[in-house]
HTML snippet that shows the backbone in 3Dmol.js (N, CA, C, O; Angstrom):
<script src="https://3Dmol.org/build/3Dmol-min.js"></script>
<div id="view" style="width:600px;height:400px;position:relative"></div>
<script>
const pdb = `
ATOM      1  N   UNK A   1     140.447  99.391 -22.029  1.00  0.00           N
ATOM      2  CA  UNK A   1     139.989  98.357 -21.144  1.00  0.00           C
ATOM      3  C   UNK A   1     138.675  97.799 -21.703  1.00  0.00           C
ATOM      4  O   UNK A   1     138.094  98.507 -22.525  1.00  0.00           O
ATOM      5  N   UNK A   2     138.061  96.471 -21.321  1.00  0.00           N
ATOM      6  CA  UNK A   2     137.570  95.921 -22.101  1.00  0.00           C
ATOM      7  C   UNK A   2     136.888  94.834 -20.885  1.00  0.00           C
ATOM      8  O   UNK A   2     137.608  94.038 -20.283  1.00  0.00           O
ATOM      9  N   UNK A   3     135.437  94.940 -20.645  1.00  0.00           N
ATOM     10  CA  UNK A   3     134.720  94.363 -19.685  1.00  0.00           C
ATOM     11  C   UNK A   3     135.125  92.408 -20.233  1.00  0.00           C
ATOM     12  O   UNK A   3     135.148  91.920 -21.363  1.00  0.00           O
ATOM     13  N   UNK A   4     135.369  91.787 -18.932  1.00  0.00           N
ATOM     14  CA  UNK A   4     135.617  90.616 -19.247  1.00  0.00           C
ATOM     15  C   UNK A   4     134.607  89.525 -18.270  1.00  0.00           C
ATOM     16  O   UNK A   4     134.153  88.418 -18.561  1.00  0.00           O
ATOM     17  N   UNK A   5     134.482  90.317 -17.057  1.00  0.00           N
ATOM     18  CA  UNK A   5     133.069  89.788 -16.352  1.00  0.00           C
ATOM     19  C   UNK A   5     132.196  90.900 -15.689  1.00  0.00           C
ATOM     20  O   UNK A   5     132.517  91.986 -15.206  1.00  0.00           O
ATOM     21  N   UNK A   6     130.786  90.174 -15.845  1.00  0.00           N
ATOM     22  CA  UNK A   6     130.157  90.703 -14.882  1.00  0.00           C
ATOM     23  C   UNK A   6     128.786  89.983 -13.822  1.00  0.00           C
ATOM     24  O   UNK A   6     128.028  89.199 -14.393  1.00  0.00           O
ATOM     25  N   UNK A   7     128.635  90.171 -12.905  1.00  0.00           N
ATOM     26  CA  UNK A   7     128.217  89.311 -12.383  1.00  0.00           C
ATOM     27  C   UNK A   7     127.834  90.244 -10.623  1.00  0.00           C
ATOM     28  O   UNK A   7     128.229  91.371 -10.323  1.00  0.00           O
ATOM     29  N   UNK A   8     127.255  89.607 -10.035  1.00  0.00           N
ATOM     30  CA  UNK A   8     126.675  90.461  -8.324  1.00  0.00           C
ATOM     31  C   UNK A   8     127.519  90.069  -7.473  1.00  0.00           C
ATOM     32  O   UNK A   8     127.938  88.913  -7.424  1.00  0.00           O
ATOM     33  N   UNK A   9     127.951  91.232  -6.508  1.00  0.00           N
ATOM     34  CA  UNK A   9     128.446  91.113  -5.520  1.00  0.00           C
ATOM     35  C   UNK A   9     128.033  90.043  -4.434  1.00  0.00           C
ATOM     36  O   UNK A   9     127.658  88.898  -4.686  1.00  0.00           O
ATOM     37  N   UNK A  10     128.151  90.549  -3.317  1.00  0.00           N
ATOM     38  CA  UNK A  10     127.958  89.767  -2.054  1.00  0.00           C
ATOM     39  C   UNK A  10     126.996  90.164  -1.899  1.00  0.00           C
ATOM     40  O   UNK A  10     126.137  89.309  -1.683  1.00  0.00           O
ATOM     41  N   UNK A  11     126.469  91.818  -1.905  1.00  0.00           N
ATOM     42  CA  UNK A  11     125.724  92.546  -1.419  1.00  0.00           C
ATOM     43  C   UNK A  11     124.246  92.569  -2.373  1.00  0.00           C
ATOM     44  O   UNK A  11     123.163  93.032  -2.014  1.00  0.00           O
ATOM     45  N   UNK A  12     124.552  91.972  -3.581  1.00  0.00           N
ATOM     46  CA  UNK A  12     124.068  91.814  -4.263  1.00  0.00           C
ATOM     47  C   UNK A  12     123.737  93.014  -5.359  1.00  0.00           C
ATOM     48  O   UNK A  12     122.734  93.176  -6.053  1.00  0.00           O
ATOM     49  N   UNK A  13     124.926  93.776  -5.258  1.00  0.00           N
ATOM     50  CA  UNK A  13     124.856  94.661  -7.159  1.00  0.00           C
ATOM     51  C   UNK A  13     125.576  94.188  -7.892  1.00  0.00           C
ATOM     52  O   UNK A  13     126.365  93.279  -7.633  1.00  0.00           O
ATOM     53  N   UNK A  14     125.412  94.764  -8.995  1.00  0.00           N
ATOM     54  CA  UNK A  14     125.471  94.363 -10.119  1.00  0.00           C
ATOM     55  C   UNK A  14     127.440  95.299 -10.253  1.00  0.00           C
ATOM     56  O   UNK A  14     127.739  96.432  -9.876  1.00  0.00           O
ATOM     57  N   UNK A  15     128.302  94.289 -10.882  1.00  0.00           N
ATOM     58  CA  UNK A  15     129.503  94.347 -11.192  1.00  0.00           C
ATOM     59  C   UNK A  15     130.309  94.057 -12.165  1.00  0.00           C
ATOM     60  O   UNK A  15     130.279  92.915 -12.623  1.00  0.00           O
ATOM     61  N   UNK A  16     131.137  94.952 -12.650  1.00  0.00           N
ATOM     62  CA  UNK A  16     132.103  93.980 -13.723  1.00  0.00           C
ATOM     63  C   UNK A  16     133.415  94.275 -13.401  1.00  0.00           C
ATOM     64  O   UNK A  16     133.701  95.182 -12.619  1.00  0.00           O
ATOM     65  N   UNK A  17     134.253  93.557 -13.961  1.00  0.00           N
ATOM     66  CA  UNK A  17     135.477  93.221 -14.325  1.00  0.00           C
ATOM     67  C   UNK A  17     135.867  93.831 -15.318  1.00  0.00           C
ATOM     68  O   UNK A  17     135.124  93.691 -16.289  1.00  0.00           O
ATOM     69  N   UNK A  18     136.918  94.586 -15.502  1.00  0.00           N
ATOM     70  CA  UNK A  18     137.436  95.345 -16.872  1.00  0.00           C
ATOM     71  C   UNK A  18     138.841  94.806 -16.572  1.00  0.00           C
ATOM     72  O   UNK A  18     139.346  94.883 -15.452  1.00  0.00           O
ATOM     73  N   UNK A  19     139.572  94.137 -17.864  1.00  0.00           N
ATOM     74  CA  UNK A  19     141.193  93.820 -18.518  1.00  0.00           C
ATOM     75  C   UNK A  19     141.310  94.830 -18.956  1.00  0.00           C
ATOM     76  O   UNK A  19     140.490  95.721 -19.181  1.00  0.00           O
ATOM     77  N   UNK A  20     142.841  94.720 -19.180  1.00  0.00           N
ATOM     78  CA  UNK A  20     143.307  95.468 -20.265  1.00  0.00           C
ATOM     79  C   UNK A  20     143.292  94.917 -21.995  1.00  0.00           C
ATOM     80  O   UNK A  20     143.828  93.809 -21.996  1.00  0.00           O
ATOM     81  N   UNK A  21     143.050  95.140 -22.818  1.00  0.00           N
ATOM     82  CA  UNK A  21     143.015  95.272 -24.601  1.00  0.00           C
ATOM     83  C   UNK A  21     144.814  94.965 -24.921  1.00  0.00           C
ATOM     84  O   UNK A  21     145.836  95.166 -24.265  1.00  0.00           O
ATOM     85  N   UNK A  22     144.563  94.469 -26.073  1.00  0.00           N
ATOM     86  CA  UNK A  22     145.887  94.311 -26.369  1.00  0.00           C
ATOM     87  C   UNK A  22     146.996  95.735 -27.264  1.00  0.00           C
ATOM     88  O   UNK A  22     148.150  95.790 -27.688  1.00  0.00           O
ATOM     89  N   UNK A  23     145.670  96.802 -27.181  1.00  0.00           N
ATOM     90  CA  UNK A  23     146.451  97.890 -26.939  1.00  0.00           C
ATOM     91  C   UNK A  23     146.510  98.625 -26.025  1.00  0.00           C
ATOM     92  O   UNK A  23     146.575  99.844 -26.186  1.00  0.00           O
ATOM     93  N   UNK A  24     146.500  98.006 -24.768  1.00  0.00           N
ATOM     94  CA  UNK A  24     146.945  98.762 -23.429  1.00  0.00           C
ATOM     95  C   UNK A  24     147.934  98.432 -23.046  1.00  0.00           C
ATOM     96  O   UNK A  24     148.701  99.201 -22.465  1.00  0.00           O
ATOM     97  N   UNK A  25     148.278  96.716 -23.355  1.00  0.00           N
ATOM     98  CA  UNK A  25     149.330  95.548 -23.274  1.00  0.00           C
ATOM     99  C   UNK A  25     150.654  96.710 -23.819  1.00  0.00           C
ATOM    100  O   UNK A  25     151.560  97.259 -23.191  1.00  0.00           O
ATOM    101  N   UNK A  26     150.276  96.747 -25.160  1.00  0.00           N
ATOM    102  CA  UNK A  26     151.569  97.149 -25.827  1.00  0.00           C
ATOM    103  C   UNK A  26     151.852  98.342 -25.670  1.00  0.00           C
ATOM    104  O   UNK A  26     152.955  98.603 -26.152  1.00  0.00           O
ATOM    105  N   UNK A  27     151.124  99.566 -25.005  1.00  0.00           N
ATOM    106  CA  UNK A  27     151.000 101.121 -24.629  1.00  0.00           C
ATOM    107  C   UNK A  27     152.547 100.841 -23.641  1.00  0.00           C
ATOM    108  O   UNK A  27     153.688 101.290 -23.750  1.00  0.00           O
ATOM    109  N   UNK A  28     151.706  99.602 -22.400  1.00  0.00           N
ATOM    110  CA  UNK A  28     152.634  99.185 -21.095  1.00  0.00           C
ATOM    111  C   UNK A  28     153.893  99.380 -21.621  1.00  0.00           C
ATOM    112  O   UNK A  28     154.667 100.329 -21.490  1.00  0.00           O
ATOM    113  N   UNK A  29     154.004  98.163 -22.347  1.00  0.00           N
ATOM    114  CA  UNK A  29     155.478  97.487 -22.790  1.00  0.00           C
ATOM    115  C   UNK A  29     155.842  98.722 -23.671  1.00  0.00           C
ATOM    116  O   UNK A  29     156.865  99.042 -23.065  1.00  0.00           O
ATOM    117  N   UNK A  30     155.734  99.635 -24.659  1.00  0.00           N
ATOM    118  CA  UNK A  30     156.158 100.827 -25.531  1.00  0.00           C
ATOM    119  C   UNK A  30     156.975 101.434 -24.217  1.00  0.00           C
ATOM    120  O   UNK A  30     158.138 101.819 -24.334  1.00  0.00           O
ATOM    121  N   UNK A  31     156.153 101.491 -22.770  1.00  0.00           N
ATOM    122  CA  UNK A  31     156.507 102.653 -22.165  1.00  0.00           C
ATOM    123  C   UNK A  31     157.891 102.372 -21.207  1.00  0.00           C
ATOM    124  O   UNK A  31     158.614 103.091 -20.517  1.00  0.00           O
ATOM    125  N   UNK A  32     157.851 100.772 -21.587  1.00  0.00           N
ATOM    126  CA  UNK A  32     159.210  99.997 -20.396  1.00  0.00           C
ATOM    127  C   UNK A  32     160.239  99.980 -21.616  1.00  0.00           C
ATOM    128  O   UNK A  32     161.341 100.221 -21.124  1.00  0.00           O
ATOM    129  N   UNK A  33     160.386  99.758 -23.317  1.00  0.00           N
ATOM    130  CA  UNK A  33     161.118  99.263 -23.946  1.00  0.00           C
ATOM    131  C   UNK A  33     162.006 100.321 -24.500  1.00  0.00           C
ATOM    132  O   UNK A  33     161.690 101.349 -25.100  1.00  0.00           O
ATOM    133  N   UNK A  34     162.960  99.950 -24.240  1.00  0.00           N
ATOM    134  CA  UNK A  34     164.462 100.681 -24.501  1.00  0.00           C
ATOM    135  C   UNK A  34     164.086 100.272 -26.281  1.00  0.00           C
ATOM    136  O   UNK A  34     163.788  99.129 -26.628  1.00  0.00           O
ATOM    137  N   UNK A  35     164.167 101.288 -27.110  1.00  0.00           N
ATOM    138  CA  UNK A  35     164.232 101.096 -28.557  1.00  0.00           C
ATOM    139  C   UNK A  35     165.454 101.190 -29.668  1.00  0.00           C
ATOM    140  O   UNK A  35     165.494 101.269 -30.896  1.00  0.00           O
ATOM    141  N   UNK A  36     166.425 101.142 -28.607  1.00  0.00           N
ATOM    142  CA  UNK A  36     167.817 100.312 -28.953  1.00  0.00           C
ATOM    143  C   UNK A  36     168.164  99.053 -28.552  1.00  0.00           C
ATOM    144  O   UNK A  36     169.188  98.539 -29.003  1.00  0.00           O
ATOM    145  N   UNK A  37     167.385  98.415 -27.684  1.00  0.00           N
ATOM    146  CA  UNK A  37     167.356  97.339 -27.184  1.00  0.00           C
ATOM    147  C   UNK A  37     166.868  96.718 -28.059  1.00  0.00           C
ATOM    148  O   UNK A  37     167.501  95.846 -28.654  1.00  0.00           O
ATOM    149  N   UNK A  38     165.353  97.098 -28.397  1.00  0.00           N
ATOM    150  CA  UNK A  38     164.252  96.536 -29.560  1.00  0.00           C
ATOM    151  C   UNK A  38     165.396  96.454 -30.929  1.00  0.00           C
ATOM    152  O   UNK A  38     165.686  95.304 -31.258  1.00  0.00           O
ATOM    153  N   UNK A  39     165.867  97.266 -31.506  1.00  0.00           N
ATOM    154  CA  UNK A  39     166.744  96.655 -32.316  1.00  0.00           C
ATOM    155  C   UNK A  39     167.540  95.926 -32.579  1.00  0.00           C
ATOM    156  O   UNK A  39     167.798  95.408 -33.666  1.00  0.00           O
ATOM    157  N   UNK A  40     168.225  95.765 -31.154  1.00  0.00           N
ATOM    158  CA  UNK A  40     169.117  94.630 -31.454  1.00  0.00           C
ATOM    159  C   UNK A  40     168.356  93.420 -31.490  1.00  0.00           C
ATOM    160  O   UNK A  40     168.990  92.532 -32.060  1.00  0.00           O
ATOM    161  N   UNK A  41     166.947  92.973 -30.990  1.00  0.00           N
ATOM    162  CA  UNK A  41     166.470  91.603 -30.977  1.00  0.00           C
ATOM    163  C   UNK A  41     165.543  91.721 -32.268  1.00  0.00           C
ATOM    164  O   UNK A  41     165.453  90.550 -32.635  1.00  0.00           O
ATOM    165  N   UNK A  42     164.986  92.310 -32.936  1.00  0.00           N
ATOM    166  CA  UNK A  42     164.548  92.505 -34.005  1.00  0.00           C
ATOM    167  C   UNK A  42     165.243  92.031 -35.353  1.00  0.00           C
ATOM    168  O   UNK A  42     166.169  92.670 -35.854  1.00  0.00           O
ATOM    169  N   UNK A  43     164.644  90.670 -35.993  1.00  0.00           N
ATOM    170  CA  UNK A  43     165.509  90.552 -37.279  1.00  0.00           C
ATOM    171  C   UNK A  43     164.332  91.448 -37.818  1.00  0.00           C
ATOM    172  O   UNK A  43     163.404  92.073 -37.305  1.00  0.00           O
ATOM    173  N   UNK A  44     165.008  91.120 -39.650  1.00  0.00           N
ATOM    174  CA  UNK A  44     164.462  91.924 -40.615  1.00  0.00           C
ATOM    175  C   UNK A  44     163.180  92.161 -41.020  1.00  0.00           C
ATOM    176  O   UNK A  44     162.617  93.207 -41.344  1.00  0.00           O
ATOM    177  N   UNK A  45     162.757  90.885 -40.942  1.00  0.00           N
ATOM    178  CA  UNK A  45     161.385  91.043 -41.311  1.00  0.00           C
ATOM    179  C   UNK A  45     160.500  91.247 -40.156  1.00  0.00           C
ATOM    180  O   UNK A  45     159.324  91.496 -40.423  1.00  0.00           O
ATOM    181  N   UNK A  46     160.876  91.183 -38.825  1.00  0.00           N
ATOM    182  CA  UNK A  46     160.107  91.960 -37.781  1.00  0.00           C
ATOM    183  C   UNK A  46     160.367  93.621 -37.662  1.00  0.00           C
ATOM    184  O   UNK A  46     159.672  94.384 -36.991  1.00  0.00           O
ATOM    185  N   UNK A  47     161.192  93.884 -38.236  1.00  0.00           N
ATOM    186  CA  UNK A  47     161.517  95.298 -38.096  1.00  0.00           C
ATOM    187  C   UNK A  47     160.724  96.342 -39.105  1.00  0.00           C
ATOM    188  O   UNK A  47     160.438  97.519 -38.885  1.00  0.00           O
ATOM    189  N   UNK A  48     160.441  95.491 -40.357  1.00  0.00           N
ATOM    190  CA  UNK A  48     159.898  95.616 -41.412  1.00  0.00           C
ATOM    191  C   UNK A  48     158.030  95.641 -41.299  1.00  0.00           C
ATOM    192  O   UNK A  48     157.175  96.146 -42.026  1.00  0.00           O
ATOM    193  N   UNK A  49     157.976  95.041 -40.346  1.00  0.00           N
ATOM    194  CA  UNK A  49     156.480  94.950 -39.848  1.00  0.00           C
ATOM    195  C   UNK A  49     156.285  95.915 -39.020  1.00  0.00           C
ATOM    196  O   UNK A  49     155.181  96.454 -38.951  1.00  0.00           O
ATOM    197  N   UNK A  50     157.714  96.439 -37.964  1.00  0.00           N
ATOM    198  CA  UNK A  50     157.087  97.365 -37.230  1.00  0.00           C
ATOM    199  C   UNK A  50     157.000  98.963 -38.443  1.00  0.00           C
ATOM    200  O   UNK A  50     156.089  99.789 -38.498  1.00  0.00           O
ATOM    201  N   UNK A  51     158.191  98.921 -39.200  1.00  0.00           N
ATOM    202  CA  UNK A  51     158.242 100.101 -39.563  1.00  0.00           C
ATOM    203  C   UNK A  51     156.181 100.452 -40.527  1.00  0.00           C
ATOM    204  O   UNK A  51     155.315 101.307 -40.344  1.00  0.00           O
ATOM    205  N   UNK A  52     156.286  99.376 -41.357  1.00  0.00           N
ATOM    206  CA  UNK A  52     154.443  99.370 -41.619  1.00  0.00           C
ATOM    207  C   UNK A  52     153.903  99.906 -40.367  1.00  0.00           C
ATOM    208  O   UNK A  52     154.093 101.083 -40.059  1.00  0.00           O
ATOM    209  N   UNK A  53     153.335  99.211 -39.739  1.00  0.00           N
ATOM    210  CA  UNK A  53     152.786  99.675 -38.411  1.00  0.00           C
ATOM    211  C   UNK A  53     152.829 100.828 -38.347  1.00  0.00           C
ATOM    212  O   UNK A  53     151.701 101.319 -38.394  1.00  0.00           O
ATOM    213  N   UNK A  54     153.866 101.760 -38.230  1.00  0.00           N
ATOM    214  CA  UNK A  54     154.591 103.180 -37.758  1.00  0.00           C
ATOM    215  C   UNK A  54     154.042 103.520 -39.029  1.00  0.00           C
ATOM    216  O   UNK A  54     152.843 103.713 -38.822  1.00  0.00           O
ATOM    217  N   UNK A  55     154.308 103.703 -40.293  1.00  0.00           N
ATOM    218  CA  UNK A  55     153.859 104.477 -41.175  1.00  0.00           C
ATOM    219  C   UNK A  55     152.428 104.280 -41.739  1.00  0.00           C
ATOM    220  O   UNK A  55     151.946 104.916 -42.676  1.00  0.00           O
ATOM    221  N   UNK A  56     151.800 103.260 -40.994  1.00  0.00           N
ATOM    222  CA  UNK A  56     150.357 103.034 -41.596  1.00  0.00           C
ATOM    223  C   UNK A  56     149.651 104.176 -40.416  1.00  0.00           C
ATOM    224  O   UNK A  56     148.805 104.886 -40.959  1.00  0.00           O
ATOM    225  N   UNK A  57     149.823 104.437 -39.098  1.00  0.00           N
ATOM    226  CA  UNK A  57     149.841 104.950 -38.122  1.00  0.00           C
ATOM    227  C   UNK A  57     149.928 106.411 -38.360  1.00  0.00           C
ATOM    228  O   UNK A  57     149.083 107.219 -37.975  1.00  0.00           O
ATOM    229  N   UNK A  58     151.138 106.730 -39.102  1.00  0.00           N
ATOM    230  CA  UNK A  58     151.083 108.346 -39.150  1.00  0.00           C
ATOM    231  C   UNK A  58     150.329 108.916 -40.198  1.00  0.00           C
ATOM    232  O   UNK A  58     149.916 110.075 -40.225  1.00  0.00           O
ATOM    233  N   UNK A  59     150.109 107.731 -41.376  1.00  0.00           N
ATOM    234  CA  UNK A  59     149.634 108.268 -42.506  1.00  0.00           C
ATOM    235  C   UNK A  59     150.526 109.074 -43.875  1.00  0.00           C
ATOM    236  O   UNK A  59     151.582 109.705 -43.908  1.00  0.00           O
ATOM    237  N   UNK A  60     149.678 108.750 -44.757  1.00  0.00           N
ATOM    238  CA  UNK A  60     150.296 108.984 -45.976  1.00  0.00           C
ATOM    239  C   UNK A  60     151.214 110.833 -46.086  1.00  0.00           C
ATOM    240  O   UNK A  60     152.407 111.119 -46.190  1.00  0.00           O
ATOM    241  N   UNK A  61     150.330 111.452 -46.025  1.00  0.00           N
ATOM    242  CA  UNK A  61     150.771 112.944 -46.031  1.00  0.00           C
ATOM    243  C   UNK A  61     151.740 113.462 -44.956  1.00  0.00           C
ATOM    244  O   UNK A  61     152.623 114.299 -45.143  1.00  0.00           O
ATOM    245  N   UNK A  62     151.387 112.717 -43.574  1.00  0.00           N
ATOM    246  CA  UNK A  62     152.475 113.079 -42.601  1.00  0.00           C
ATOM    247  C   UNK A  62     153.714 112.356 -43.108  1.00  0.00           C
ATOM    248  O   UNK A  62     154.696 113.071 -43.309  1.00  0.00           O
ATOM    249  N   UNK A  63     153.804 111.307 -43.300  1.00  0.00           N
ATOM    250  CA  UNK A  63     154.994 110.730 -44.113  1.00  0.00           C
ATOM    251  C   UNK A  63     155.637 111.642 -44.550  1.00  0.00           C
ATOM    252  O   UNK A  63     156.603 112.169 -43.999  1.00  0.00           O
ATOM    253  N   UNK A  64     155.029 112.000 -45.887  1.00  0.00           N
ATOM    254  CA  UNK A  64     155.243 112.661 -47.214  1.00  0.00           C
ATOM    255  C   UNK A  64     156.122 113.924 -46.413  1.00  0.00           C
ATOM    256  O   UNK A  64     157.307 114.145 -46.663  1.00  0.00           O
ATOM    257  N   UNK A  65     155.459 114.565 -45.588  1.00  0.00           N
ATOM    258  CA  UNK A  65     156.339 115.747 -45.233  1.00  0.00           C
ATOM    259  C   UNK A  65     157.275 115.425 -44.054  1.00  0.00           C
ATOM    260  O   UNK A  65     157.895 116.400 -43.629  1.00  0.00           O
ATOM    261  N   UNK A  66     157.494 114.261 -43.451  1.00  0.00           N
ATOM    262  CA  UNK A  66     158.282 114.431 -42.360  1.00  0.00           C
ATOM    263  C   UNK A  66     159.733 113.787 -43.495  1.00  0.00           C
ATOM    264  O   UNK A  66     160.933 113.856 -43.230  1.00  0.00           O
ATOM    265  N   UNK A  67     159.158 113.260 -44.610  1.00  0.00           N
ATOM    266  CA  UNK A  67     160.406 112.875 -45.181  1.00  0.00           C
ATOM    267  C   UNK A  67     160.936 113.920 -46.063  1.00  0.00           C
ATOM    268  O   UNK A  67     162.060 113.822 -46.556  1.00  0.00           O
ATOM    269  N   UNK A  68     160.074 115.029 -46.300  1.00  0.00           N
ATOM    270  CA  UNK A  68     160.540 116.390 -46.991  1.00  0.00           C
ATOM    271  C   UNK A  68     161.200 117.133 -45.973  1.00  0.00           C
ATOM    272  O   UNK A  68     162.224 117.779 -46.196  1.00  0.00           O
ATOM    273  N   UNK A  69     160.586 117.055 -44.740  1.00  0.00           N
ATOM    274  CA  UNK A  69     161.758 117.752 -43.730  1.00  0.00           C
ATOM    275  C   UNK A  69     163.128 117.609 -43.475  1.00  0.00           C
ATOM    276  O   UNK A  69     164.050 118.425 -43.456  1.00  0.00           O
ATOM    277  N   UNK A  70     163.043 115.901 -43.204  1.00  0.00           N
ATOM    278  CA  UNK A  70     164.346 115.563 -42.521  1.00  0.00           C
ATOM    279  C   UNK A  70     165.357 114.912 -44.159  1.00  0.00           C
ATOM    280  O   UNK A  70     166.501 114.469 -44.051  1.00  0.00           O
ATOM    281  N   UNK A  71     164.764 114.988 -45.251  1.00  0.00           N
ATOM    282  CA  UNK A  71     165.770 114.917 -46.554  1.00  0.00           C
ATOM    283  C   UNK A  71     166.514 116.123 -47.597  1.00  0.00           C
ATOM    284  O   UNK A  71     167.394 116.249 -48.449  1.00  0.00           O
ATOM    285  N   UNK A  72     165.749 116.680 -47.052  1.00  0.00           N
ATOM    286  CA  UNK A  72     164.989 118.151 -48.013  1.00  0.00           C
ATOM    287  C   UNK A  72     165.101 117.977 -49.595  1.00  0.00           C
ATOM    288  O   UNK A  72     165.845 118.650 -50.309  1.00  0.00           O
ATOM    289  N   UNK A  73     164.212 116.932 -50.043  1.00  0.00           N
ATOM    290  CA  UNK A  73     163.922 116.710 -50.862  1.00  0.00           C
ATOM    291  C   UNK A  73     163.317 118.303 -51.721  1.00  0.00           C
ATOM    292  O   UNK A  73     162.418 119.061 -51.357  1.00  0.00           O
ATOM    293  N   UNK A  74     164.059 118.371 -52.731  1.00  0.00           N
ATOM    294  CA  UNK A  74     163.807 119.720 -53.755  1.00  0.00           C
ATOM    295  C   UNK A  74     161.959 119.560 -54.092  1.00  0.00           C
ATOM    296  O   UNK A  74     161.427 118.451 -54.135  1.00  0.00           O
ATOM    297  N   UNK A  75     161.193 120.840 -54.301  1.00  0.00           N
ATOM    298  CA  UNK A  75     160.055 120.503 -54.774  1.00  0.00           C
ATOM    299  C   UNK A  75     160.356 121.675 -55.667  1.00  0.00           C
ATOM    300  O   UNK A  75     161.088 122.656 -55.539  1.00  0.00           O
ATOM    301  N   UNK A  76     159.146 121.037 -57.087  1.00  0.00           N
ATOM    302  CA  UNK A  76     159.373 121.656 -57.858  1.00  0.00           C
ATOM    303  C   UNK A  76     158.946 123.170 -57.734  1.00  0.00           C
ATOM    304  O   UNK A  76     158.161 123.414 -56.817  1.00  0.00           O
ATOM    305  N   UNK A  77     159.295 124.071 -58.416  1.00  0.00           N
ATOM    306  CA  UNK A  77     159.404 125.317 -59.037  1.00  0.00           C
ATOM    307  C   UNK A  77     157.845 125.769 -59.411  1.00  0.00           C
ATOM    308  O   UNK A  77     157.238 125.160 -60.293  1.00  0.00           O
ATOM    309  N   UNK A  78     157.331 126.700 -58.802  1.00  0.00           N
ATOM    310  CA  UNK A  78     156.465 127.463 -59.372  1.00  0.00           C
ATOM    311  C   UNK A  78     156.365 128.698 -59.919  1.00  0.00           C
ATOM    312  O   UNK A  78     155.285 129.257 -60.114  1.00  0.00           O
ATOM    313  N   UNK A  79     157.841 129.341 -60.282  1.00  0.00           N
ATOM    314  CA  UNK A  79     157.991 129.982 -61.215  1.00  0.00           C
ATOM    315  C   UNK A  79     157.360 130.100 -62.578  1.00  0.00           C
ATOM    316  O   UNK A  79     156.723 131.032 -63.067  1.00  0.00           O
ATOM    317  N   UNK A  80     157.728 128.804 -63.120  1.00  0.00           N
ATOM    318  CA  UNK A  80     157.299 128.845 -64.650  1.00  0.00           C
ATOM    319  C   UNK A  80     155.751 128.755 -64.777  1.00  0.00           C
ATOM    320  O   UNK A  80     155.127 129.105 -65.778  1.00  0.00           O
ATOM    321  N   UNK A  81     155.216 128.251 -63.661  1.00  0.00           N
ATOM    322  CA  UNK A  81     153.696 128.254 -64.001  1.00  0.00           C
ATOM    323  C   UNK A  81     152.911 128.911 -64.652  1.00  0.00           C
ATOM    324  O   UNK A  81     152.181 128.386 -65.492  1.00  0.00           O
ATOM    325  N   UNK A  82     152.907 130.274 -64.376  1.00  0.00           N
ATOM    326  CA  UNK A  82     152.097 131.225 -65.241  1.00  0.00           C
ATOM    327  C   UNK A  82     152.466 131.307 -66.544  1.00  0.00           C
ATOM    328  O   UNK A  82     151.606 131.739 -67.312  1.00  0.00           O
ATOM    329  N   UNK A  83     153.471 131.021 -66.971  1.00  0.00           N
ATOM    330  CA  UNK A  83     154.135 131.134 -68.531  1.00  0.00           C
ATOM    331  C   UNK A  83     153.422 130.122 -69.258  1.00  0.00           C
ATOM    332  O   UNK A  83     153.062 130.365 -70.410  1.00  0.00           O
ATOM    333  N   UNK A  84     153.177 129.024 -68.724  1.00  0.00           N
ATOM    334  CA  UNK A  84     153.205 127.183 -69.512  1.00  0.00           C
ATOM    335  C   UNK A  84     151.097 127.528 -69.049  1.00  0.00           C
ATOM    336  O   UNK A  84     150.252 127.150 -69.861  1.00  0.00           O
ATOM    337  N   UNK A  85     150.729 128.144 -67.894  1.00  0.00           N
ATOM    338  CA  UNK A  85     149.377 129.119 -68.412  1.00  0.00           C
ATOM    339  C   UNK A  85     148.711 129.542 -69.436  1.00  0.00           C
ATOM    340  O   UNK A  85     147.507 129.428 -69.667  1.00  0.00           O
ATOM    341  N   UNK A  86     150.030 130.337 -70.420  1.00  0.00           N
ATOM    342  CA  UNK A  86     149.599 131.463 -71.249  1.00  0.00           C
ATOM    343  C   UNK A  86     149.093 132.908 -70.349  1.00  0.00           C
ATOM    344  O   UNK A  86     148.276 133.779 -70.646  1.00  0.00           O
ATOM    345  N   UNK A  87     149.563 132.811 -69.699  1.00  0.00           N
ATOM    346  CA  UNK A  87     149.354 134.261 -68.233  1.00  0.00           C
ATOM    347  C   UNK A  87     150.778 135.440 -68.761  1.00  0.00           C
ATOM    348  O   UNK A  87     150.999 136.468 -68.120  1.00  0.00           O
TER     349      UNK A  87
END
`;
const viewer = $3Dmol.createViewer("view");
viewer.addModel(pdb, "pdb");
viewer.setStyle({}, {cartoon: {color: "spectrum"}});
viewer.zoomTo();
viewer.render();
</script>
C-alpha cells in the first residue's frame, strides 16, 4: 500500500489515504485467476514474458535445481577426481 493523500480531518488531525501498489493489484488478481484459464488467453509472446517474470523471480540457482529435480538431469561423476589430482 502506498499513501496517495493526506490531509486533516473534520476534527482537525492529521490523515492519509493509503491505495493499493500495482503489486497488491496483481497479488488480488493471482489469487482470483484460474491458471488454465490464463493459458488459454495468453498468446506467445505474453506467455513468454510471464515465464521471464517467474524465472527472474525464483532466481538463477533455484532454477538450476528445480530443473535437476523434475528432469533428472545426470551430474557429473566425482569419482575420477582424485586420479586427474594426482591423489
Amino acid at each position: 500500500m502506498r499513501k496517495q493523500v493526506q490531509g486533516k480531518t473534520k476534527a482537525g488531525f492529521e490523515a492519509s489515504l493509503y491505495g493499493p501498489t500495482s503489486k497488491t493489484y496483481l497479488a488480488l488478481l493471482l489469487d482470483l485467476v484460474s491458471f488454465e484459464g490464463l493459458l488459454d488467453v495468453l498468446d506467445e509472446a505474453a506467455a513468454n514474458q510471464f515465464i521471464a517474470a517467474i524465472v527472474g523471480a525464483i532466481g538463477q540457482k533455484s532454477q538450476q535445481n528445480w530443473l535437476k529435480s523434475k528432469f533428472l538431469i545426470p551430474q557429473p561423476s566425482n569419482r575420477n577426481q582424485g586420479k586427474q589430482d594426482g591423489r
